[in-house]
Structure formats: C-alpha cells, structure tokens
C-alpha positions as CSV (number, residue, x, y, z in Angstrom):
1,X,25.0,21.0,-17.9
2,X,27.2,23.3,-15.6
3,X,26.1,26.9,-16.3
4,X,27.6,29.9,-14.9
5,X,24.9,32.9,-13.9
6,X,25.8,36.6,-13.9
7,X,23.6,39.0,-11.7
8,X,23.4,41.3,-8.9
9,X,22.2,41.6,-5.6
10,X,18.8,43.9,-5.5
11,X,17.4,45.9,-2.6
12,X,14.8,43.2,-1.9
13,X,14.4,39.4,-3.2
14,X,11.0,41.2,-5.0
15,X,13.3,43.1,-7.5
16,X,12.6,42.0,-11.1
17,X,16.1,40.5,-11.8
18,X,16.4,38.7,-8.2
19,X,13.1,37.1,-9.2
20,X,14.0,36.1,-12.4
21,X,17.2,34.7,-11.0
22,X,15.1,33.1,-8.4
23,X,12.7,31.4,-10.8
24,X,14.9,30.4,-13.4
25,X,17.7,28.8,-11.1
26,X,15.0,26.7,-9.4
27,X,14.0,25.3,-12.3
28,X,17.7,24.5,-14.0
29,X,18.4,22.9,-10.7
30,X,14.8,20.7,-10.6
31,X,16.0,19.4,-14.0
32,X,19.5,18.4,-12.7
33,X,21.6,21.2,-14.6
34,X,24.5,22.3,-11.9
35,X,24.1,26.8,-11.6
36,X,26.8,28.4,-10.2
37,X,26.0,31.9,-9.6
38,X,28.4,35.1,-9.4
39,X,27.0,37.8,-8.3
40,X,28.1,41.6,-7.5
41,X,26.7,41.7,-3.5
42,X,27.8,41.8,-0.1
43,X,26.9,38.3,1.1
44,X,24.7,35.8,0.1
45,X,21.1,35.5,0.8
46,X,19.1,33.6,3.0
47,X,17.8,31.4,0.4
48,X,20.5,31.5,-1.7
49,X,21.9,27.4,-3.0
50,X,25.0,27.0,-1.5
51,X,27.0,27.1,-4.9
52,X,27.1,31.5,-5.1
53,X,29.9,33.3,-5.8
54,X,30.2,36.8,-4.5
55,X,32.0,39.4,-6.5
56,X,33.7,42.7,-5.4
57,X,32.8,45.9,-6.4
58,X,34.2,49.8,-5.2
59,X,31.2,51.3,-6.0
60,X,27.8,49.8,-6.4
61,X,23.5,50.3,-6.1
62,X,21.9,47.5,-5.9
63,X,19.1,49.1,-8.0
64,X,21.4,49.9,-11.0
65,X,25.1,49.3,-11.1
66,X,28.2,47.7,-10.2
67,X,31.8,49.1,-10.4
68,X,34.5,45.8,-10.1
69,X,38.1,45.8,-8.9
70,X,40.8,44.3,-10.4
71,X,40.5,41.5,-7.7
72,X,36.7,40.5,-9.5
73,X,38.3,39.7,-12.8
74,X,40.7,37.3,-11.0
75,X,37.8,35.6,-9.1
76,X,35.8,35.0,-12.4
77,X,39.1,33.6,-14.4
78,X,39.7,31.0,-11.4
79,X,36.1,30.2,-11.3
80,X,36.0,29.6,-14.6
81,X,39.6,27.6,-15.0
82,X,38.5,25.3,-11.8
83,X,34.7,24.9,-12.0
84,X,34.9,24.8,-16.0
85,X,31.7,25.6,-17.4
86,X,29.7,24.8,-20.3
87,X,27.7,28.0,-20.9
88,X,27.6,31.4,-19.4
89,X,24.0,33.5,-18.9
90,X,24.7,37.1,-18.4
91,X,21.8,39.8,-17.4
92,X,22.1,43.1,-18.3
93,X,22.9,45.7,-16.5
94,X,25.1,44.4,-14.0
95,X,28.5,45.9,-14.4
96,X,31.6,47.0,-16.5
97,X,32.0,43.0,-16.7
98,X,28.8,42.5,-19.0
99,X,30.9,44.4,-21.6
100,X,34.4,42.0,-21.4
101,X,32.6,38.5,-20.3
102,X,31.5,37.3,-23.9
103,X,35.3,37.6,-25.5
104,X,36.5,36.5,-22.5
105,X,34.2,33.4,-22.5
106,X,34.5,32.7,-26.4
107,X,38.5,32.9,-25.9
108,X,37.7,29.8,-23.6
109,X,35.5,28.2,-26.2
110,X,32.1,28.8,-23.9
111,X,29.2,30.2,-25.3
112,X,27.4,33.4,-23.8
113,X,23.7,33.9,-23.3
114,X,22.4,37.3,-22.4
115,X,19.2,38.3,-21.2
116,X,18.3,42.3,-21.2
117,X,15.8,43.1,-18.9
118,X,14.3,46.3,-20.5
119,X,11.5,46.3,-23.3
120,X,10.6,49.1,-25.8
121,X,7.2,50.6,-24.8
122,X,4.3,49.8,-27.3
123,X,3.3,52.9,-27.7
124,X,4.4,54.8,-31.1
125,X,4.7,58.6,-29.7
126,X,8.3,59.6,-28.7
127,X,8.8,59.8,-24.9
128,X,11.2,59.9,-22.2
129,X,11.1,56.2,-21.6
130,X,11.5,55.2,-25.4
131,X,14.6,57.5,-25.6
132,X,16.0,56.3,-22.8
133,X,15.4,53.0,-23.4
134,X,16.6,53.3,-27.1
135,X,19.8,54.8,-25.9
136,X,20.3,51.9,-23.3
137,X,20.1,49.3,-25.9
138,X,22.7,51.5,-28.5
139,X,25.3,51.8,-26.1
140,X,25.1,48.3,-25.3
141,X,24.9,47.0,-29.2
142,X,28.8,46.2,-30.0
143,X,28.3,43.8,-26.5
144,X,25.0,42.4,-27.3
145,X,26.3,41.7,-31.1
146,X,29.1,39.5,-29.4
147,X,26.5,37.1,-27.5
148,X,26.1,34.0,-29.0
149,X,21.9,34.4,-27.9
150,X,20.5,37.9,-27.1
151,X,17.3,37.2,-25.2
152,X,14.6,39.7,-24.9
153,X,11.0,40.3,-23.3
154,X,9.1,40.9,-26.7
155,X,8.7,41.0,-30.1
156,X,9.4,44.2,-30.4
157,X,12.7,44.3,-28.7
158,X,14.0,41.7,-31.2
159,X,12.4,43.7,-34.3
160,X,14.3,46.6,-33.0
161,X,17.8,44.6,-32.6
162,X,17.0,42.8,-36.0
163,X,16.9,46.7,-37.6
164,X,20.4,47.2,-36.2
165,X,21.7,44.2,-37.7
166,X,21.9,41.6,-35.0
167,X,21.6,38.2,-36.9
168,X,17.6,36.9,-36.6
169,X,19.4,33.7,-35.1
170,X,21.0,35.3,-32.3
171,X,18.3,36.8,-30.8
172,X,15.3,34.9,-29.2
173,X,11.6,36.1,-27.2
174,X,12.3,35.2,-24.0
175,X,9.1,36.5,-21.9
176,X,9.1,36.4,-17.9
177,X,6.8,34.0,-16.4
178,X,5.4,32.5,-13.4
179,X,4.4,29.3,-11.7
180,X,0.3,28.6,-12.7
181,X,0.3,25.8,-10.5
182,X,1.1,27.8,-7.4
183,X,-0.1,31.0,-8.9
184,X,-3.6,30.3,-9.4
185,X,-7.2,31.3,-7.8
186,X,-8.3,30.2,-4.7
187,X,-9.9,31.4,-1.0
188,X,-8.3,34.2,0.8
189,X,-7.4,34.5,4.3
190,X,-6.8,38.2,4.1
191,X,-9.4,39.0,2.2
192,X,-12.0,37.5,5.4
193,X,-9.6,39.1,7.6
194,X,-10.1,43.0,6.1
195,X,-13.9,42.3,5.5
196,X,-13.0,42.7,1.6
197,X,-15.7,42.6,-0.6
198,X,-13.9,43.6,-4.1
199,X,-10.4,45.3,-4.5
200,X,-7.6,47.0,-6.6
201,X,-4.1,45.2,-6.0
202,X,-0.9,47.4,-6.4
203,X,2.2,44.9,-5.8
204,X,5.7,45.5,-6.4
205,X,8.2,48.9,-5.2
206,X,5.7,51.4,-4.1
207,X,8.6,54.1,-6.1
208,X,7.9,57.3,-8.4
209,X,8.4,55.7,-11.3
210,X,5.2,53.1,-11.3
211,X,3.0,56.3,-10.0
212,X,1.7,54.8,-6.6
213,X,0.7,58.5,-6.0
214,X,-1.3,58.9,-8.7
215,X,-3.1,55.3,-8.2
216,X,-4.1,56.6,-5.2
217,X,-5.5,59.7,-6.4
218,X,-7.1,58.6,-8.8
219,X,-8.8,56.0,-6.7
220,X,-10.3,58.6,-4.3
221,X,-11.4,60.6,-7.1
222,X,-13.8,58.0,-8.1
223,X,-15.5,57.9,-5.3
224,X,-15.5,54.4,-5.1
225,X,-18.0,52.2,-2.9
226,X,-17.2,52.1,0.6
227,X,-17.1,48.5,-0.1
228,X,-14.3,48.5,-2.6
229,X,-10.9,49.1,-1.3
230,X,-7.2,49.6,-2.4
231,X,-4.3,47.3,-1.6
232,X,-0.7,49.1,-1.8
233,X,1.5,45.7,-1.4
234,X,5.4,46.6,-1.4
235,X,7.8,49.0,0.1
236,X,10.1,51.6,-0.5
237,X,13.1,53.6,0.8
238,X,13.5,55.9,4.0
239,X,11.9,59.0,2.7
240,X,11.1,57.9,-0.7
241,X,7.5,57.8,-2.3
242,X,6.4,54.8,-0.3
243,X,7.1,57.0,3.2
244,X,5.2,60.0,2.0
245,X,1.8,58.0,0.9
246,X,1.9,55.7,3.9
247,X,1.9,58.6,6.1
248,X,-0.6,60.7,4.6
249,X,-3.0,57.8,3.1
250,X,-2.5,54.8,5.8
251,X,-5.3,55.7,8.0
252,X,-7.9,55.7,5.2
253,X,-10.7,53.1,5.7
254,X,-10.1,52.2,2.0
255,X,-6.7,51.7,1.8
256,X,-4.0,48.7,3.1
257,X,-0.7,49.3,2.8
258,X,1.0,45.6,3.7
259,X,4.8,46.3,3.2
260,X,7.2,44.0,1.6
261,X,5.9,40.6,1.7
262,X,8.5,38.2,1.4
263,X,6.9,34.7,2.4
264,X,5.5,33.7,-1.1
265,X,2.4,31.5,0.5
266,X,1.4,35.2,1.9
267,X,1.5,37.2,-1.7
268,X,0.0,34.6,-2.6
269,X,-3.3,34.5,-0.2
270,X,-2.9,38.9,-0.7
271,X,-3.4,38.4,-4.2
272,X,-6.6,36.6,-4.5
273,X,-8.3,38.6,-1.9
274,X,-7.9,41.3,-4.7
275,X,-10.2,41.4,-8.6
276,X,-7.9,44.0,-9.8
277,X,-4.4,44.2,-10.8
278,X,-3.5,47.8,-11.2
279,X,0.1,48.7,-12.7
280,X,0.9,52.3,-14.3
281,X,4.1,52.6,-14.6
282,X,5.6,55.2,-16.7
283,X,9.2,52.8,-17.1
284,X,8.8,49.2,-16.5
285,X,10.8,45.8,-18.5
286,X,8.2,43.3,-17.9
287,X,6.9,42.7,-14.9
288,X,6.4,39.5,-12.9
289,X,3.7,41.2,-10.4
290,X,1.6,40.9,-13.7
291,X,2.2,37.4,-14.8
292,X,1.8,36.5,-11.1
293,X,-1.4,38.6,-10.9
294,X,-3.1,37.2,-14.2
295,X,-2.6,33.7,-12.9
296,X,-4.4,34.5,-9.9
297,X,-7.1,35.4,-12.1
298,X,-6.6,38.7,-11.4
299,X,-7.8,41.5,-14.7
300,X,-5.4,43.5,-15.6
301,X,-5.4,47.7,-15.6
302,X,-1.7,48.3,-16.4
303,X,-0.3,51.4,-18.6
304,X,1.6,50.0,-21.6
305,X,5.2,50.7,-20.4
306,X,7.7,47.8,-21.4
307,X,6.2,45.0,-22.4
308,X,2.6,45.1,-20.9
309,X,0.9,45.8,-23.9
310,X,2.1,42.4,-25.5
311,X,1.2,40.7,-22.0
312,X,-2.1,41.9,-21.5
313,X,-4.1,42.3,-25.2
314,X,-7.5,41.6,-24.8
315,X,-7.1,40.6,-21.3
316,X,-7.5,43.7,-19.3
317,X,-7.2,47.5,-19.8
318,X,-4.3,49.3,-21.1
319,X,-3.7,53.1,-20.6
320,X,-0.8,55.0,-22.3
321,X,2.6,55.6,-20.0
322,X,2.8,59.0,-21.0
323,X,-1.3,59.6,-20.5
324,X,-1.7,58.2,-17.3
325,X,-3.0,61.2,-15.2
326,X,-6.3,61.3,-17.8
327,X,-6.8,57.9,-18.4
328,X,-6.4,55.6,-15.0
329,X,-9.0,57.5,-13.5
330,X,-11.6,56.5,-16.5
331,X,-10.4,53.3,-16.3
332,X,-10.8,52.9,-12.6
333,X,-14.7,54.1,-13.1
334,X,-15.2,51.4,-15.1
335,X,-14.7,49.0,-13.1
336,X,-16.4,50.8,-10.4
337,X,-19.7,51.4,-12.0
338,X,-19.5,47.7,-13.2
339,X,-17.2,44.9,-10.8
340,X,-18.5,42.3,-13.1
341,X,-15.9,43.2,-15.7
342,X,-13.4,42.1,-13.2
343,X,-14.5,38.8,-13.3
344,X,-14.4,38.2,-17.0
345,X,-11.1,40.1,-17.9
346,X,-9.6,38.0,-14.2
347,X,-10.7,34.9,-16.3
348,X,-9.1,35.3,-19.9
349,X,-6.1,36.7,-18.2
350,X,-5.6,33.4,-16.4
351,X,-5.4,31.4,-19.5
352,X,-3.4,33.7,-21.2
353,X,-0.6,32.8,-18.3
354,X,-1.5,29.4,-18.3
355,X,-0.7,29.2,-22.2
356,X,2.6,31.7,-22.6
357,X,3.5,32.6,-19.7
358,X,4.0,29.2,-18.0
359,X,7.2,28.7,-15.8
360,X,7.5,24.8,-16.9
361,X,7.1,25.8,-20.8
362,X,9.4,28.7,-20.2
363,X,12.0,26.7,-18.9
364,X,12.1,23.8,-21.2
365,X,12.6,26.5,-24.1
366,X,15.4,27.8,-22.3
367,X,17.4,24.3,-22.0
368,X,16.6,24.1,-25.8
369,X,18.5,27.3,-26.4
370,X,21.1,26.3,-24.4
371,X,21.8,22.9,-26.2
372,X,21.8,25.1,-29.5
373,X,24.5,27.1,-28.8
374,X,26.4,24.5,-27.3
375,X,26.4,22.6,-30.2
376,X,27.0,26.1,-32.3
377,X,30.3,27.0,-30.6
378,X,31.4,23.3,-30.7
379,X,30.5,23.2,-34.5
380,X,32.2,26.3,-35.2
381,X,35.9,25.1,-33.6
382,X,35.8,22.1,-35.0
C-alpha cells in the first residue's frame, strides 16, 4: 500500500508527534507498505528514510504551527499526480493544509485518515485545559467530519465527537504505544554509574506546562532519603524553564539533570535505573514517556491531564491537573515512606503495556483501518 504521511518537523526528534511519526513509519515500512512523508520543515532529519518530502511555509514553530505558500499546494498536487497514492494520514495540527487536504484527496478518489493528537482530560471540573481543548476540537469539527477515519487517543475523545454528530464509524481509539520488546526491564549502566539506590524519573520537555518546577519542589519538601534521588531527563529552550532549574537545582546531590537524550539504547538504560515515573502535567495529549516508562516497569505518578487517566488505572497514582501543587507532594510521600509500592505498581503497569499499548498490536489495527477505508471509498464510486 503507498500512503502519503502529513506532519511537521518538532524542536527535537523527542516531540510527541515526531515520535509517533517515528514509530508508526517504522512499522508500515517493516510490513512492506511504501510511506512517503510531507512534512512542513527546513530539511530533513538525520534518520529520516530517503522518501520525505519537505514543504514550504512563510511562517512556522515547530512546536505549533505552519503557515504554507502558494508554492506548497503545488508541491502536494504533483506529489500526489506522480507518486499516486492509495491513502492519505493527516496529524493535526500541522497547518492551514489539514483544513483543504481531505476534499482535495476525496476529489482524487483517495481516502483520508486523521489522527488528532490532543485528548480531553478525565477529570469532570471545568478548567483551562478542557476549554481549550474543547475549543480546539470545535473549530476543527467541519474538517474532522470530512475524514473518512478520525482517530483519537481515548474513549473519551470519540464519546465527545460521537455527541457532536460525527458518524460512530468514522471515528476509531487509536492509543500511542511503544515497543515492549525493547522497552522492557533490565540492568542499568547509569544507575551503577550515579550509585542509585531508588529514583523518580522525569522524561520528556523539561517546559512550564508539565510543572518540572513544582516536581522539584515537591521532591525536596519531602525530605526524601539521601538515598533516593531525582532524574530530570529532557531539555528545553535558551532561557525557558529547563535553564532556570538547571541553574538553581543542578548542583543538588539529589538531583540529575541528563539533557536531551537522543540515542534510544541510552533512554533506555536511564529509565530502568529509575522505580518511578513521575508526569504532572497540567496539558498533555498522551504521552509516550509513559507508555515507554510502564514498559520498563516503571509505576506510574502522573496527574490525569489528556489521556493518562485511561493509561494508568490501577497502575500507579493519579493526581488532578488542576490540584497538583496539594497533591504530588502526598503522593511523593508515599512512596517515600514505603519504596516497596514502586515495585508492585512498576509490575502491573508493565502488563498493562504489554497488553494495550503494544507497538506490534498497534500497528496491525492500523493496516486494518486502512484496508477499510480503502475498500469504503472504492465501494462508494462504484
């Protein structure tokens, strides 16, 4: 199957849609399906496949938005007139295309998958993530009612859409997921190295948003063991969140601060030196530090922003998004006062990823959906 894939270039190859991309492309290619990727950038990656098409854009941040010329529509049309497709994956948000690719696609005959890469926060009390996130999802309904398969995080994402009157049919649960063969428990280089004895893993952009500050507050307020330490994996921007804590907190005996890691074999060895995967984010879609974390065995303390709540259960401990200055430092205690816990949750929270969250499973389903809605638009022209 030839597919055409619609993204953008992120800040880092950690960024939630690059690794999605990532993920997803290997495994199309490892079954034999041909990707051909267009994406808003500047240039290729390093690891890019060769087939990648770069797009134009006036105006563009690689952490939100793209703004196309009039030169970008051109480069799609020919790509799709000499390349010829048999389905098109979109993720949202990219750019002003998301809105124009699924008419323009269905005017060719090709059907048009989308995923959206936000999820409604479990939590019933109104906040400033649900609003936003509702509003999000409104002004994109008239485009997302066009796709031939809307795919989202969680169940309650396609409750939501159902409500709005998107067809049940159209929309699939489509969760993230990871690798559990690589993924898994095992010995730790870094942990020997740092003379760990039991930790709390942060991984992913150390920004305002996932409260790195207040992780580390909240730590230190514990008192925790001198034995027990804090791993702040990830980076950030010149002078952004990430600069401020590393500067004030990097000298502390209890606290590693790593950087990006980019080499996967090395995330990988950081994460099992770690018992804890710590996460609380006040806006978050679903995040693959988690599913990469539970796999490792890791238990779970995330806040229930986007889709963790689903994720986790009765795998770990889940704190409210908008409560999190009063309830991570409980949470913290308890794991504290009793490390044992760690080991239990760490347990569960592997299966779980081993039974939903599994990239082979995950990727099977996805061919599957493709073939339907191949076979849909072909149906529907005959």
């Amino acid at each position: 199957m030839k597919i055409f894939w619609f993204d953008k270039q992120e800040k880092t190859a950690a960024g939630g849609m690059g690794t999605y991309s990532r993920e997803i492309i290997d495994g199309l290619t490892k079954k034999g399906h041909r990707v051909t990727i267009l994406r808003f950038g500047d240039k290729p990656n390093p690891d890019d496949p060769p087939n990648i098409i770069i797009l134009p854009y006036s105006i563009g941040n690689k952490s939100l938005y793209f703004l196309p010329v009039p030169k970008t529509y051109k480069i799609i049309k020919d790509a799709f007139n000499s390349l010829q497709p048999d389905i098109a994956h979109i993720n949202f948000s990219v750019s002003l295309t998301d809105f124009s690719l699924p008419d323009f696609c269905h005017s060719r005959n090709i059907p048009v998958v989308g995923t959206l890469h936000q999820s409604l926060p479990e939590n019933k009390e109104i906040s400033l993530e649900s609003l936003s996130i509702k509003s999000y999802f409104l002004s994109h309904l008239a485009c997302l009612s066009r796709l031939d398969k809307l795919l989202v995080f969680s169940q309650l994402g396609k409750d939501f859409f159902i409500d709005k009157g998107l067809k049940t049919k159209n929309i699939e649960v489509f969760p993230n997921f990871v690798d559990c063969r690589r993924f898994r428990p095992g010995k730790s280089r870094f942990k020997k190295e740092n003379k760990i004895d039991f930790a709390y893993l942060f991984l992913g952009r150390i920004s305002f948003p996932k409260n790195p500050d207040l992780l580390i507050k909240s730590f230190l307020a514990a008192n925790p063991p001198a034995n027990q330490k804090l791993l702040m994996v990830g980076g950030g921007d010149f002078g952004s969140t990430y600069k401020q804590l590393y500067k004030k907190f990097h000298r502390h005996p209890q606290i590693i601060f790593t950087g990006v890691i980019s080499d996967i074999n090395q995330k990988i060895d950081i994460i099992r030196a770690a018992d804890v995967f710590v996460l609380p984010s006040s806006f978050e879609g679903m995040s693959f530090s988690l599913l990469e974390a539970m796999a490792c065995g890791l238990a779970p303390l995330v806040s229930d922003a986007g889709s963790h709540r689903e994720v986790v259960e009765d795998t770990g401990i889940i704190i409210e998004h908008n409560k999190i200055r009063e309830q991570l430092p409980i949470a913290l205690q308890l794991f504290i006062k009793e490390p044992k816990i760690a080991q239990f949750f760490g347990k569960k929270a592997r299966e779980k990823a081993v039974k939903n969250y599994n990239q082979e499973i995950q990727i099977k389903k996805l061919v599957e959906i493709y073939n339907e809605v191949v076979k849909r638009r072909k149906s529907s022209i005959i």
